[in-house]
C-alpha positions as CSV (number, residue, x, y, z in Angstrom):
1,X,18.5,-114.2,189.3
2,X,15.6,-112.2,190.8
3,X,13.9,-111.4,187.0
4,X,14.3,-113.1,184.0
5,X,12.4,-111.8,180.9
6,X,12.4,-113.9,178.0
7,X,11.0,-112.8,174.4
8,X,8.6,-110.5,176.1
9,X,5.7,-109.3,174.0
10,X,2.5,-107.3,174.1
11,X,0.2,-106.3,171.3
12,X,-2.9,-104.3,172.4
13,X,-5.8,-104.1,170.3
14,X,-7.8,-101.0,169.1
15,X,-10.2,-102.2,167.4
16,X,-9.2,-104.4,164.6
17,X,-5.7,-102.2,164.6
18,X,-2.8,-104.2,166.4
19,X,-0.6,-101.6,168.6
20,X,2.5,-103.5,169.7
21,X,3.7,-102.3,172.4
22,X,6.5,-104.7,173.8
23,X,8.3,-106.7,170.6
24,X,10.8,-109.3,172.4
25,X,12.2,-107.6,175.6
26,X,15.1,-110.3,177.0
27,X,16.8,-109.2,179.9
28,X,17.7,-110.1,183.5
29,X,18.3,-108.4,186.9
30,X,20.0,-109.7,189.7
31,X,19.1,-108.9,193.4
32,X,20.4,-106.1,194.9
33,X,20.4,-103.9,191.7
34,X,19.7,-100.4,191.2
35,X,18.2,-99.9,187.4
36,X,16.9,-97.2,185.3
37,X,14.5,-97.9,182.7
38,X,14.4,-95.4,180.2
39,X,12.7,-94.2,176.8
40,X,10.5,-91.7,175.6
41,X,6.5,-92.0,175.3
42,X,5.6,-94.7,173.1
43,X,8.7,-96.9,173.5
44,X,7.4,-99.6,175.4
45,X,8.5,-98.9,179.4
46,X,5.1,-97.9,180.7
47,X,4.2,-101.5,179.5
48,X,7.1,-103.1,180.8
49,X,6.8,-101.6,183.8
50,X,3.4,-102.8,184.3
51,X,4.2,-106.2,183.2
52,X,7.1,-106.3,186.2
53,X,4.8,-105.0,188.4
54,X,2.4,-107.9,187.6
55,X,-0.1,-105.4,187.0
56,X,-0.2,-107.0,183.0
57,X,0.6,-109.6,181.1
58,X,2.4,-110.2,178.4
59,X,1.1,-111.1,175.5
60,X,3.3,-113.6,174.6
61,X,7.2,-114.4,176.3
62,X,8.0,-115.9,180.1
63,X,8.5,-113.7,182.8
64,X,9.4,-115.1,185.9
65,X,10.4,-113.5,189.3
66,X,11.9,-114.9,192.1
67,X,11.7,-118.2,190.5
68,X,7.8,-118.2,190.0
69,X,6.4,-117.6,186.3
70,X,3.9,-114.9,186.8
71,X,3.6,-114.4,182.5
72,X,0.7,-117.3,182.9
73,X,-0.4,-116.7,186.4
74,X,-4.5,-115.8,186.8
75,X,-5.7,-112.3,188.8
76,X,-5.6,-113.3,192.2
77,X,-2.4,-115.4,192.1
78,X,-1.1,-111.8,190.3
79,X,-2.3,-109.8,193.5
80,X,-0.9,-111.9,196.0
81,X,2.4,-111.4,194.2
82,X,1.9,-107.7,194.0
83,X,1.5,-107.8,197.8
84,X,3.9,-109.9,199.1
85,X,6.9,-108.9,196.3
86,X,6.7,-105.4,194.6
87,X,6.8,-101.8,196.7
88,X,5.2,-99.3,194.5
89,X,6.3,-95.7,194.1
90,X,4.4,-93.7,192.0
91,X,4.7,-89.6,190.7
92,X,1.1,-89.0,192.0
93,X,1.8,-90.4,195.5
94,X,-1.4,-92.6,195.8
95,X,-1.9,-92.0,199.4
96,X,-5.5,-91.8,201.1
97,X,-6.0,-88.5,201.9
98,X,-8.3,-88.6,205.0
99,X,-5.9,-91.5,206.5
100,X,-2.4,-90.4,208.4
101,X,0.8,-91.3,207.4
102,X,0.7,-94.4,209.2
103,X,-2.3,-95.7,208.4
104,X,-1.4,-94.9,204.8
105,X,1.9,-97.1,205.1
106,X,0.6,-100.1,206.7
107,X,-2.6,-100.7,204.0
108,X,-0.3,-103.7,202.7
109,X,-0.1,-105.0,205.8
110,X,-3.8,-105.0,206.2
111,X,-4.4,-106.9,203.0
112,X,-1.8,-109.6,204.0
113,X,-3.1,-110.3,206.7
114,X,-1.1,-109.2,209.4
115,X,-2.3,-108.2,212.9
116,X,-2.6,-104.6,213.9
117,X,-0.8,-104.0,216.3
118,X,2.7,-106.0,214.4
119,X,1.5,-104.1,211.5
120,X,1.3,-100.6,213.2
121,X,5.1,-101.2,214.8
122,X,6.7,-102.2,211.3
123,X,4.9,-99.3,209.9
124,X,6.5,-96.9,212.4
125,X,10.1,-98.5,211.2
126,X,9.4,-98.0,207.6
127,X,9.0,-94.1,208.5
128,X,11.7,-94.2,211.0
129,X,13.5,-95.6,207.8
130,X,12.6,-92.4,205.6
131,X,13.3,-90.0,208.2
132,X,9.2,-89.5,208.9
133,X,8.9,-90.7,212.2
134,X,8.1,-87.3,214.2
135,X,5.2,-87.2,211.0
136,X,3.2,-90.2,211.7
137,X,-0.3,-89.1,212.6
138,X,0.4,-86.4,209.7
139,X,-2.4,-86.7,206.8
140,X,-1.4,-85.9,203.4
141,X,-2.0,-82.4,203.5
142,X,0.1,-81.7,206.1
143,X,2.8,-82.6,204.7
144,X,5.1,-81.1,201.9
145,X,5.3,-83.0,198.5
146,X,8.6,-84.6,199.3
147,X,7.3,-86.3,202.8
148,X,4.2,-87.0,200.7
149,X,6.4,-89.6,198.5
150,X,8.6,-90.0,201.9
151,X,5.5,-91.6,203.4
152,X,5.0,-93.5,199.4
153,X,8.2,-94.9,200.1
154,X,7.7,-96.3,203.1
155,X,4.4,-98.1,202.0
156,X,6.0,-99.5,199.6
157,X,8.8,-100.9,201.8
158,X,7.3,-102.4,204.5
159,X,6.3,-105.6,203.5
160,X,10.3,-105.9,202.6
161,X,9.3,-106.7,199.1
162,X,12.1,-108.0,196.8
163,X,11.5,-105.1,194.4
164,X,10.8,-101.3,195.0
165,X,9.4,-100.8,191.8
166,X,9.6,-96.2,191.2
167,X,7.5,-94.8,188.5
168,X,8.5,-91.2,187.8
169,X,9.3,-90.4,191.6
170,X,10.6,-87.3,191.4
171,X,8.0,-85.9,188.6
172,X,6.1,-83.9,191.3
173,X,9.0,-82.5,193.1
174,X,11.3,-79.8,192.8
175,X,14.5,-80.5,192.2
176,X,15.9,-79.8,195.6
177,X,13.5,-82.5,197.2
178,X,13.9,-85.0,194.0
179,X,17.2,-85.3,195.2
180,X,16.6,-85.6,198.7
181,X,14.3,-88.6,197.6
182,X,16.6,-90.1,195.3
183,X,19.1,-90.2,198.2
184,X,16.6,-92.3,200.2
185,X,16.7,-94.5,197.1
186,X,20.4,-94.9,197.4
187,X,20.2,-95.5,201.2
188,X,17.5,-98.2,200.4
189,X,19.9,-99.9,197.5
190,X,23.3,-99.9,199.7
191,X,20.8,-101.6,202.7
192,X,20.2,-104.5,200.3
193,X,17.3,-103.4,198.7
194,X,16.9,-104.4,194.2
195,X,15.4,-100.8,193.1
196,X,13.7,-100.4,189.8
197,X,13.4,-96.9,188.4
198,X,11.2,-96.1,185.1
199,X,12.1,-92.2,184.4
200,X,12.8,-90.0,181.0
201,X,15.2,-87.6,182.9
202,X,18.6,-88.4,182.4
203,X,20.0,-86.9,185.9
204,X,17.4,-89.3,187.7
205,X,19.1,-92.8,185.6
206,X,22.4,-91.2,187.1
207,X,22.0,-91.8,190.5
208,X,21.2,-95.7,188.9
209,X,24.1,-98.4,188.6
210,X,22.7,-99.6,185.1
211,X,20.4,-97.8,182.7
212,X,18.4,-100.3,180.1
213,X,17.3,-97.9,176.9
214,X,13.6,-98.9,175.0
215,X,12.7,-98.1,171.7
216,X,10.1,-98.9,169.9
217,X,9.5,-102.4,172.1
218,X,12.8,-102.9,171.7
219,X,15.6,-102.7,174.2
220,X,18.2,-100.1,172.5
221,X,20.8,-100.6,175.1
222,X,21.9,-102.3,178.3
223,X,24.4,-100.5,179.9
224,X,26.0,-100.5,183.7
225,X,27.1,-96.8,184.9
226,X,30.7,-96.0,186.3
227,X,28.6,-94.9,189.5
């Protein structure tokens, strides 16, 4: 199993006031699964989101992925993990704006470690891969919102992490070139890739194999589509 969440939990503290946020989360995803997280504001998936991206922690509960228990695991341990095992997609992009798409898609590459010129050719693929290729010397605003989170995409795929991890990734795009990007997404999944969606629109969990439901910290429902 490629995550296993046991009992998950996380209180945040305003002041004296407790705010849980997370109130037992158990669940498990396999490699090589396409899910949709869902809920509306306040139910808990910005947190769990975070705490999958290893970007938190819980507060109490295991999580572990890819048979390491990152639930206990100190900042730079956390980072390295972030690196080397979660692609980030975000609504806002997140690219440098004065960089070019390829610089912009090989920055993990750079903090791993990897030598320029290796990572400047598996940069190249990972646009090739998102249909970018003729855009690579292309800064930000050149390019139209959808190659914008084209060149996001690719970022976060080319250190071949074990999870693309998607916040919201159509939430700046129409919805001609949401679904453009969502078909990357199922182009990625069928090629192997495990693909973790958090979204509130109900056409965007379609194009997912399995939609989990929060509510109030809880999980509501579990539930694989007929897709």
């Amino acid at each position: 199993m490629l995550i296993e969440v046991k009992n998950l939990q996380k209180t945040y503290y305003l002041g004296d006031i407790e705010v849980p946020a997370l109130r037992g989360v158990d669940m498990g995803i396999d490699n090589n699964e396409y899910v949709a997280i869902m809920g509306p504001s306040g139910s808990g998936k910005s947190t769990l989101m975070n705490i999958i991206g290893c970007l938190d922690v819980p507060t109490q509960g295991t999580y572990i992925l890819n048979n390491h228990d990152v639930s206990t695991m100190a900042d730079d341990d956390l980072a390295e993990i972030r690196n080397k095992q979660i692609g980030f997609v975000f609504q806002t992009f997140n690219l440098l704006p004065r960089a070019d798409a390829l610089h912009n898609v090989e920055l993990p590459l750079i903090y791993a470690g990897i030598s320029r010129g290796q990572r400047r050719q598996m940069a190249r693929e990972a646009l090739d891969r998102v249909g970018l290729g003729d855009r690579i010397h292309h800064k930000p605003n050149e390019l139209s919102g959808g190659q914008r989170q084209r060149v996001a995409i690719a970022r976060a795929l080319v250190n071949n992490p074990a999870i693309i991890l998607a916040d919201e990734p159509t939430g700046n795009l129409d919805s001609n070139t949401g679904e453009e990007i969502m078909e990357i997404f199922e182009q990625l999944y069928k090629g192997g890739n495990t693909i973790i969606l958090i979204t509130h629109e109900e056409y965007i969990a379609n194009h997912s194999n399995r939609v989990i439901r929060l509510w109030d910290g809880t999980i509501q429902s579990d539930d694989k589509t007929k897709k």
